[in-house]
N, C-alpha and C positions, 0 to 999 in steps of 0.2 A: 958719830955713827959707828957700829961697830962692826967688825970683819966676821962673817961666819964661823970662824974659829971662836974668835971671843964670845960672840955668843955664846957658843955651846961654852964655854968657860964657864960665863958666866952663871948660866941657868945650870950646868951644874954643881955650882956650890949652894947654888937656892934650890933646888929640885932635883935631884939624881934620876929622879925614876924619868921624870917628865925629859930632860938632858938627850937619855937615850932611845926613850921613845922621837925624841924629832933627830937623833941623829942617821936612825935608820931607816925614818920616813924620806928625811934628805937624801940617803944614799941609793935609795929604790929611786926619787924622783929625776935625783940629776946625773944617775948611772956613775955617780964618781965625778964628775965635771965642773960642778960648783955653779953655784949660784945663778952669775951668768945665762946658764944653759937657761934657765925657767922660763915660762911663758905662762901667762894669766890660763889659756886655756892647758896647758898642758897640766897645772895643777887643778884644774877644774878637773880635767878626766883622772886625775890621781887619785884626788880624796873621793870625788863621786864615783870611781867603778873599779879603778885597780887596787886602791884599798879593800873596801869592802870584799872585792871577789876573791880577791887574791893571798888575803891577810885570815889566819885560821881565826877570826878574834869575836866577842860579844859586841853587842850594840855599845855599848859603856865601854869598853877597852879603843872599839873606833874613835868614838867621841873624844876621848883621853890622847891618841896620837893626835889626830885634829887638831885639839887646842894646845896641843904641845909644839905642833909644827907652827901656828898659829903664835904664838909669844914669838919663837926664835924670827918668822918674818917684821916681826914691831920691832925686837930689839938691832934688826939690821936696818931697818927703815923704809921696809918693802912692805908700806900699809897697805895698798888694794890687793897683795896676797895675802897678809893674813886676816882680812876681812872673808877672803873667798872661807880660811877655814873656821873662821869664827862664826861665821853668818847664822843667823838660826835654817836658812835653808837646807846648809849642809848637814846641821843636826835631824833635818826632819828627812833629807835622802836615806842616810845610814840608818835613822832608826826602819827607814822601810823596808831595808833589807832585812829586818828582821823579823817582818811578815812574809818572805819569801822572796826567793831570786829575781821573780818575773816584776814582783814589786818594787822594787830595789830602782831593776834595767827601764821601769816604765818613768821612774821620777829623776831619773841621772837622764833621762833621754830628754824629759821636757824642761829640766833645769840650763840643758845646751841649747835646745830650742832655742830658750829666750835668752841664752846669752850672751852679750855686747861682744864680749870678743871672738867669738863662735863666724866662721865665716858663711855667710849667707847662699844660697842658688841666688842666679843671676840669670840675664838672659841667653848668658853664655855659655851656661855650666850650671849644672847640677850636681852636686857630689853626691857620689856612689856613696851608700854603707859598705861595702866592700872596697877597698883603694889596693889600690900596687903603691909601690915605692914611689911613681912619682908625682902621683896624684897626692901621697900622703906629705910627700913635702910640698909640696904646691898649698896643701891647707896649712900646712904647720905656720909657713911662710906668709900667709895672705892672713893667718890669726895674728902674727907676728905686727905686721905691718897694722893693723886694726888698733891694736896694744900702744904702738907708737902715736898712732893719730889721736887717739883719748890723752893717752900724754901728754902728748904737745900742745892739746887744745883743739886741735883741728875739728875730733869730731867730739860732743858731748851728747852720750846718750841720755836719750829721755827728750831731747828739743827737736822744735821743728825741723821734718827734712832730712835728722838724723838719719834713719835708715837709709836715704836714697844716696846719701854720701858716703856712708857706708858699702852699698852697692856698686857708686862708679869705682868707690877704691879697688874693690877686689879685680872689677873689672879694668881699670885699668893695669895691676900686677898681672894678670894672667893672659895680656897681651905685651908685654916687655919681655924679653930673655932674661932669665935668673942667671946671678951671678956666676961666674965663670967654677966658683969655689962654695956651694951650695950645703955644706955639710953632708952627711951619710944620709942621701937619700932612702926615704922608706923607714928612717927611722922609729921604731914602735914609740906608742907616747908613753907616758907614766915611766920614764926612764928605761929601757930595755927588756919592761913584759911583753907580754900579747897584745895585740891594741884595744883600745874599748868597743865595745858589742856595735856592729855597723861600721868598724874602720879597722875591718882585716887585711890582710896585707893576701896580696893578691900576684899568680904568674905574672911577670912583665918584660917589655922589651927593653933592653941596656943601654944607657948611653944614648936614648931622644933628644935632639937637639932643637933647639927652637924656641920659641917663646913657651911657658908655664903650662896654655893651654895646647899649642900643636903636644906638648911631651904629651900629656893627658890624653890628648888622642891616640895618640901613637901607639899609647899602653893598653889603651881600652881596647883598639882595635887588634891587636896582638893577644889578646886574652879572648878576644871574643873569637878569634879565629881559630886557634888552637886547644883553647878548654874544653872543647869537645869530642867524643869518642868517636874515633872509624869513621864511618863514612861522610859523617857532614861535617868533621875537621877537614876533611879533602877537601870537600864541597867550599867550603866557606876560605880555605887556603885561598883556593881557585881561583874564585871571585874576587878577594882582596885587591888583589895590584889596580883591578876597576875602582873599586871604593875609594883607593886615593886621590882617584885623578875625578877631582870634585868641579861642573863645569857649572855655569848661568841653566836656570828654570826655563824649558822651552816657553817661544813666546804664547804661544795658544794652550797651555799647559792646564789640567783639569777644568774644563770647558764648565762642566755641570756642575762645578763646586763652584765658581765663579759667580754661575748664573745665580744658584740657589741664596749666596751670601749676598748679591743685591739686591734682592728682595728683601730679605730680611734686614737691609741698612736702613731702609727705609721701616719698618716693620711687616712682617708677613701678616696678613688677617686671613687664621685659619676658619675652618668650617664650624661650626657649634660641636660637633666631636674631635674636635682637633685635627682633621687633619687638612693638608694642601689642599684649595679649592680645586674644582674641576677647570676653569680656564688655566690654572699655572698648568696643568697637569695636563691638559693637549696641550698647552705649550713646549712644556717640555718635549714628551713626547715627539713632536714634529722635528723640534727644531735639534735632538738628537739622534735621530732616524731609529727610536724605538719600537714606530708602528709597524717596520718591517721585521722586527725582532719576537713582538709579543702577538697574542690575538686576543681577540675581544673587545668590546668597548675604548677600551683605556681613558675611561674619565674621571676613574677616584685614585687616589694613592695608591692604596693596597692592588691594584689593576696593575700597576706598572711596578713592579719589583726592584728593577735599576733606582727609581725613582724614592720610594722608601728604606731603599737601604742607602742610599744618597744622605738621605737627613738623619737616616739612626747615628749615621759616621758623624755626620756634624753636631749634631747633639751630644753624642756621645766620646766617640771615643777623640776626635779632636777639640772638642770645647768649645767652641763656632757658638753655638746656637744656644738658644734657650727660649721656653717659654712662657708667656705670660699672658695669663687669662686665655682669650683667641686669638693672640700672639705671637709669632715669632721672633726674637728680636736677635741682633750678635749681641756677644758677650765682650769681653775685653778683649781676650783673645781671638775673636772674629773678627774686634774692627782692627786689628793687627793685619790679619789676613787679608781683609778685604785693601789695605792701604800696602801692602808690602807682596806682592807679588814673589819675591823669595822665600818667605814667612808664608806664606801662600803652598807655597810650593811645600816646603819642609813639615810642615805639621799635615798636611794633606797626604803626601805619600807614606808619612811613618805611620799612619793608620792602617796601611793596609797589614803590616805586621800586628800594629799594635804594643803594649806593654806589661811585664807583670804585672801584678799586684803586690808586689815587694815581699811576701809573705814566703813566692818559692815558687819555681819554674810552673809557667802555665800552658798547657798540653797545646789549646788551642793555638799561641806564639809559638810554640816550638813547630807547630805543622806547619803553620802561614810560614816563618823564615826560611823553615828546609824546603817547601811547595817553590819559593822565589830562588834560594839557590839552585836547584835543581833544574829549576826552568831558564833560567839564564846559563848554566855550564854545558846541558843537554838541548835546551831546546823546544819546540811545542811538544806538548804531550799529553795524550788522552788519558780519561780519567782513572781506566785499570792501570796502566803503565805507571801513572804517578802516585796511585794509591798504593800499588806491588812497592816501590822501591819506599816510599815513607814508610809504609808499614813495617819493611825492613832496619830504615834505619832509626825508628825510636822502638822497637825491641830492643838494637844493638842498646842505645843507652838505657832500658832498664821499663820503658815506660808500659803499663798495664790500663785497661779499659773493662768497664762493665758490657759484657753484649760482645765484647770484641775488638782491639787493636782495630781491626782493618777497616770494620764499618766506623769506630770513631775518629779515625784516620780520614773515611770518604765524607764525612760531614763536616769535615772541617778546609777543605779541601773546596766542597761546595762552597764554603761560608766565603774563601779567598774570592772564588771568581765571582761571586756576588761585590766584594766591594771591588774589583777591581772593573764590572762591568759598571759599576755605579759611576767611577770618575771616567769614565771613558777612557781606559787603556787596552782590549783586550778587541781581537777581532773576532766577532760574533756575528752567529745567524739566530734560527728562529732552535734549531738542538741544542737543548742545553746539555747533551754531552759529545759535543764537539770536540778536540783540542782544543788545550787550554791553548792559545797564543797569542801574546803579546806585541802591543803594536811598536814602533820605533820608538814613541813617547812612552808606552807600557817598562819600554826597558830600561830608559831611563828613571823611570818612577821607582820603580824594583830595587834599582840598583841605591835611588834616594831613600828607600825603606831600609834595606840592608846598614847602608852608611846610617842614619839615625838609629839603627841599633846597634851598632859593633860601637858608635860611641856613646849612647848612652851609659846611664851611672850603671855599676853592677852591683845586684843585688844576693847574689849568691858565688859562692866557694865551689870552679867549677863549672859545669854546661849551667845556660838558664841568664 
């Protein structure tokens, strides 16, 4: 087997041109380091994104370094890399770029997708398209580990089971402390460019200690607190030192999400127009003292408002539910919920925030978190009061409305205390422009929505 050097020896007295195209494809990939350094995925993001983007070249010249980096890994005896540049996959990424950027980034994206050594979401983690430093080594490191388990045998993609072995691994790394001597965290991939599209390098905090995933947290929640302008980087300072200090789901904790997900274990049988029948619905009703909150009848869905915004949440924005035919039934993620009471807990209250759409900060998320910080540093607050000061503070960041900042400011605002009277956290009468105020369990809820978003993944450079 031959040494890197000799390679390139060798293949330059057979080929000059091919020689120094893979010497300089090497020296981008392994920033100078050698061989060593490489990782299955690391040259994955090479050839598929910092080549192409980064290299002024034709579709035919990509192709030409490819197969040239492609020999020198055979003639070292690093065959599953230079299959990754051999592959016909890789000829069909590069030639996309040459229908345009977006085409290029959509087929390098779904190439990782399905890639074996590409490290997966887990129940414990979802990686951001956006990372800091330590999140990026935390992936670098769990690709790494993947790489070694295919080697070894441990795991072989394509067989039964694979993937879920592949999932305790990660999981298992990202509850272990990383070695004491970890490499240059945050190191960009593709040898010292920019990172590939979805793995920017991102504000972080220095020096987290603790297991792969506490750093991760550590980092998300320092970015999340500080990436933003003026008044809700205050705001969100503030509240932090709460967010750390992470306690048990009260026992009696969203009563009406409980209730709603027992029915449905069994199946809900909705009405011939889908909705709650009228017994669940004076049930409810009674049994959450809604009849002194609303008037009228209260015997259809749409009558009790707590009530239908109760199941849009669960349908919607927590995954709970689903239906079928006149059906309600849980989903996977409901019967998670209905058996784990902390899972219970965690996917129920991060709805009241909710999540991007990955695509780019969304108005509506940005009011719900700043309405929760606000109302936990300051306090109860009626509806011009909290509208005055949000209205204030997404001007500061830049943010613009058809009709008007302030009224789409006060409808979203509405839309909070609607799901927050829906899980039973808010004290309420029959005005619904009362102060907003939050019960003892309201604030722990609040406080469980915040923490779900300062660590969830980041999906932009910046507030959002």
């Amino acid at each position: 087997m031959m040494t890197e050097a000799q390679a390139l020896t060798v293949l330059a007295r057979k080929d000059p041109e091919a020689a120094d195209e893979a010497r300089a494809a090497l020296g981008w990939l392994t920033n100078g380091a050698g061989l060593e350094t490489v990782s299955q995925l690391k040259l994955q993001e090479f050839v598929w994104y910092a080549l192409p983007v980064k290299w002024p070249m034709t579709t035919g010249e990509l192709i030409a370094v490819t197969r040239a980096l492609g020999r020198l890994f055979s003639m070292v005896g690093m065959e599953r890399y230079a299959e990754v540049c051999l592959c016909p996959r890789t000829e069909t990424i590069l030639t996309a770029y040459g229908d345009g950027h977006e085409a290029g980034i959509a087929a390098y994206a779904e190439a990782v997708e399905h890639s074996s050594t590409a490290p997966p979401d887990t129940g414990l983690l979802a990686w951001g398209p956006v990372m800091g430093p330590d999140e990026r080594a935390a992936y670098d490191a769990c690709a790494a580990a993947i790489e070694l388990a295919i080697a070894s045998g441990e795991l072989l993609p394509g067989s039964r089971g694979w993937r879920a072995r592949r999932t305790a691994l990660i999981d298992r790394w990202l509850t272990i402390p990383p070695p004491a001597q970890d490499g240059p965290a945050g190191r960009h991939p593709a040898g010292g460019g920019p990172g590939a599209p979805g793995r920017h390098g991102a504000h972080h905090a220095p020096g987290a200690s603790g297991t792969w995933l506490a750093r991760i947290h550590a980092e998300r929640m320092d970015a999340w607190a500080h990436s933003r302008p003026g008044e809700r980087s205050r705001l969100a300072a503030t509240v932090l030192p709460r967010l750390l200090e992470e306690a048990d789901p009260p026992d009696d904790a969203l009563p009406t999400l409980s209730w709603l997900l027992g029915y449905a274990d069994v199946g809900l049988r909705l009405t011939a127009r889908h909705y709650i029948p009228p017994t669940l619905v004076t049930e409810a009703v009674d049994m959450f003292g809604w009849r002194e909150q609303l008037a009228g009848a209260l015997r259809q869905e749409l009558d009790v408002f707590p009530l239908h915004a109760l199941r849009g949440l669960a349908q919607g924005e927590m995954g709970a539910l689903r239906r079928s035919g006149t059906s309600l039934l849980l989903t996977r993620t409901g019967r998670v919920m209905v058996e784990d009471r902390a899972a219970r807990w965690r996917i129920g209250t991060a709805a009241l925030v909710g999540a991007d759409d990955g695509a780019r900060p969304d108005f509506a998320v940005a009011v719900r978190e700043a309405s929760l910080l606000f109302l936990l540093v300051s306090g109860p607050a009626g509806y011009e009061e909290l509208t005055r000061h949000l209205t204030r503070i997404h001007a500061e960041e830049g943010w613009t409305a058809r009709g008007g900042l302030s009224d789409a400011v006060r409808r979203e605002i509405h839309g909070l205390r609607h799901r927050l009277w829906a899980l039973h956290l808010l004290y309420t009468g029959r005005a619904s422009r009362e102060p907003l105020t939050l019960t003892g369990t309201g604030v722990q809820a609040a406080l469980s929505a915040l923490r779900s978003r300062a660590r969830g993944p980041r999906h932009h450079v910046g507030p959002g």
